[in-house]
C-alpha positions in Angstrom: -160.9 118.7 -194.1 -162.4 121.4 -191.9 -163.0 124.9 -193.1 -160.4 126.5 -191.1 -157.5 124.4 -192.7 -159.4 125.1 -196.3 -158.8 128.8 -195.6 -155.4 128.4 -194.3 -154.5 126.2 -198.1 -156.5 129.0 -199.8 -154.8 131.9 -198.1 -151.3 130.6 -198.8 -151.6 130.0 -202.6 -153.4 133.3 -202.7 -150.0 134.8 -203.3 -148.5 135.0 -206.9 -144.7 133.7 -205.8 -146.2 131.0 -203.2 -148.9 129.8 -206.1 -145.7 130.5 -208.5 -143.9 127.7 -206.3 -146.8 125.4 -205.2 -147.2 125.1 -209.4 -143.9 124.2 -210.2 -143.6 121.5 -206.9 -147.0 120.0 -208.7 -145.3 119.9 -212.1 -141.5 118.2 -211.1 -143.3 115.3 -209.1 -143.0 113.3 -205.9 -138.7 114.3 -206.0 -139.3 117.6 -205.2 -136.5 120.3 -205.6 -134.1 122.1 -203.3 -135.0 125.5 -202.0 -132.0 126.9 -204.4 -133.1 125.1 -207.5 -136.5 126.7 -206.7 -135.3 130.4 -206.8 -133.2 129.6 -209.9 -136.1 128.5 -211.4 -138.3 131.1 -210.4 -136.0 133.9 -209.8 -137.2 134.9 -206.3 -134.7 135.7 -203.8 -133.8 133.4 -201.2 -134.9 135.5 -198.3 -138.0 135.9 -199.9 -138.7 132.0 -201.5 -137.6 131.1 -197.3 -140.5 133.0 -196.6 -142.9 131.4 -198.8 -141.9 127.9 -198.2 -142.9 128.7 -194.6 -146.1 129.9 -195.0 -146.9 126.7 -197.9 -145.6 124.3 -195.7 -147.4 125.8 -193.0 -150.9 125.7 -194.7 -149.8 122.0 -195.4 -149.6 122.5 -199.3 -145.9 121.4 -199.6 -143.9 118.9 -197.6 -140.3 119.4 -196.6 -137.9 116.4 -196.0 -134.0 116.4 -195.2 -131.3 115.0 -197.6 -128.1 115.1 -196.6 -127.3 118.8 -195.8 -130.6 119.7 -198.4 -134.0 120.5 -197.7 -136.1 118.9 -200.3 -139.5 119.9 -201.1 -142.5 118.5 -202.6 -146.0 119.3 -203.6 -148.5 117.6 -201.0 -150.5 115.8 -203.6 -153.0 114.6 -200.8 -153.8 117.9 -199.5 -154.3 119.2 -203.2 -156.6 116.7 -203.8 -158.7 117.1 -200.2 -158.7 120.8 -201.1 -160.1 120.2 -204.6 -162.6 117.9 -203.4 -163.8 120.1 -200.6 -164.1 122.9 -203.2 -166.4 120.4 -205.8 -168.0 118.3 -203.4 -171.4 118.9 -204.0 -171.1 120.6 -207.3 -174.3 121.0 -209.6 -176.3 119.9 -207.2 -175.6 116.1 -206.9 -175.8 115.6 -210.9 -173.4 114.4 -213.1 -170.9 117.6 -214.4 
């Protein structure tokens, strides 16, 4: 991944309701949930959870599909894991953590 796209990840969990949401995605698995179901859970307004999808799905932490008449999000496992790696790679110096 380049650096740029690192920062943008970064930037967007480096909110409490987006890393609040980009948690929860990671914990229910490849279903996903519906935007509602997310701010029932979480108890954030819609206007504001709309918001924070945006900006997660933006920084290519989430993925959105359509069902139906639903919007359906999902944690980007891929992304997570390029993120994480770009973050360890190289970590104690070559050796073995």
């Amino acid at each position: 991944m380049e650096t740029r796209e690192i920062v943008l990840a970064l930037a967007a969990l480096a909110q409490s309701s987006r890393l609040a949401i980009f948690r929860l995605l990671v914990q229910v698995g490849e279903e996903g949930m519906t935007a509602g179901k997310i701010a029932e859970t979480l108890e954030i307004p819609p206007s504001s959870l709309s918001f924070h999808l945006k900006e997660l799905v933006h920084a290519g932490m989430i993925l959105q599909k359509q069902e139906g008449r639903f919007l359906i999000y999902s944690a980007h496992y891929a992304r997570m894991k390029a993120v994480l790696g770009f973050l360890t790679d190289n970590c104690c110096n070559g050796k073995s953590c």
